[in-house]
VEXPAKE-455082 format. One record per residue (C-alpha): residue in three letters; x, y, z. Coordinates in steps of 0.1 Angstrom, whole numbers, plus 5000, padded with zeros to 4 digits. Example, Ala and Ser with C-alpha at 12.3 -4.5 7.8 and 13.67 -1.06 7.14 Angstrom:
# residues 2
- rest xx yy zz
- ala 5123 4955 5078;
- ser 5137 4989 5071;
***
This chain:
# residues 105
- rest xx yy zz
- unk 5958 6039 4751;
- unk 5972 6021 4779;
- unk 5975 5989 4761;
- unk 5995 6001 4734;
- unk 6022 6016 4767;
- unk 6023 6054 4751;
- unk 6049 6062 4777;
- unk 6073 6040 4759;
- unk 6068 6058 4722;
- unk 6087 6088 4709;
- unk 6067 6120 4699;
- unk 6074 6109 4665;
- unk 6062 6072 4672;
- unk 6033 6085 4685;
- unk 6026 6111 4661;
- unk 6033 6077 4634;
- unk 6004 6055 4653;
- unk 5984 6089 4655;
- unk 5985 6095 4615;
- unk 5983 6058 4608;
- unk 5953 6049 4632;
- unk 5939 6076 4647;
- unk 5930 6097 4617;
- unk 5924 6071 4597;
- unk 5895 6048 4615;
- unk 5867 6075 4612;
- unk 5876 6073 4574;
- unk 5844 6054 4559;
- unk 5819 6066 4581;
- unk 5830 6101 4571;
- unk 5832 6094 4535;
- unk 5792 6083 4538;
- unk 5779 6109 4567;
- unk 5782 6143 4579;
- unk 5802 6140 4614;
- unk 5788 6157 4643;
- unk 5807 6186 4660;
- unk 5804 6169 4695;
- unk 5818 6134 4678;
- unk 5848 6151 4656;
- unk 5858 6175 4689;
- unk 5859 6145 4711;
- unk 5883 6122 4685;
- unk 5903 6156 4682;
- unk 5907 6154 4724;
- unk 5919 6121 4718;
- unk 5941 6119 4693;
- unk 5959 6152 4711;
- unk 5963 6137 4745;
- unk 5973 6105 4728;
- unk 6002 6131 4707;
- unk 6012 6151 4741;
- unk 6009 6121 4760;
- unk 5981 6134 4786;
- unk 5967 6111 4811;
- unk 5928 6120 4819;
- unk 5931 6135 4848;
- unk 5932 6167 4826;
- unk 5963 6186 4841;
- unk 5986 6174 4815;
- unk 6005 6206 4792;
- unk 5997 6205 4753;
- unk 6031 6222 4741;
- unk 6017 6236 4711;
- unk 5980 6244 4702;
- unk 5964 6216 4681;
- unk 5952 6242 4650;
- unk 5993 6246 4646;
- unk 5997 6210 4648;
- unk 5970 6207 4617;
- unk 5992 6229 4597;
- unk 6004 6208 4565;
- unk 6043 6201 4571;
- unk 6054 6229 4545;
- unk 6036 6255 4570;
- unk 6054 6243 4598;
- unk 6025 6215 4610;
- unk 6028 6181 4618;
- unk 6001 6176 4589;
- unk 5975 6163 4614;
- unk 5943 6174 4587;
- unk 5915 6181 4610;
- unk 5882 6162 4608;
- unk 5856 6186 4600;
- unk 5877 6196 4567;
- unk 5887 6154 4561;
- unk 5850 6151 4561;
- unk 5836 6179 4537;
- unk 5866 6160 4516;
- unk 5856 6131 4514;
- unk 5818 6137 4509;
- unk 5830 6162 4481;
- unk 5848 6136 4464;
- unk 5812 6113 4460;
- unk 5800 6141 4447;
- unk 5829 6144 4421;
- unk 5826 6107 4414;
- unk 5786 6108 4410;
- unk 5793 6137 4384;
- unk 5822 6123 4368;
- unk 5819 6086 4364;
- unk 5789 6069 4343;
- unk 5789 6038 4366;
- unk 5802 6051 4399;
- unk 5770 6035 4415;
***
């Protein structure tokens, strides 16, 4: 993220673009499709060292592990929702639609 000069953002600017963008670009295609465990782990790596502000030579401290950070805010989390459980969402909620809604084709 070089472009968008991480160095010069906050935590909480970063955490802002992180919520905003981050999490939110893989949206559709997991809506549709189940998203491989290699695919979801290596967004996860990203959108972490994007948060703790980690260069790629990998030597860079995460201050707090990222299954804390995933905690919803009243648990004492950032409310970072991880992908794998975004994804079984969002299919779930095609399959609520499908059952629910007479023209949801």
């Amino acid at each position: 993220m070089t472009g968008l000069k991480s160095k010069l953002l906050s935590r909480g600017g970063r955490l802002t673009l992180l919520k905003s963008t981050l999490c939110s670009l893989p949206n559709y295609f997991m809506s549709l499709f189940t998203i491989p465990a290699s695919i979801a782990s290596r967004l996860e790596k990203i959108m972490r060292d994007f948060l703790w502000n980690s260069n790629d030579n990998g030597n860079d401290l995460h201050w707090v592990n990222w299954n804390e950070v995933c905690h919803p805010k009243q648990q004492g989390g950032l409310g970072i929702r991880p992908l794998h459980v975004m994804n079984e969402a969002l299919k779930s909620e095609w399959l609520w639609r499908f059952a629910k809604e007479d023209d949801a084709m």
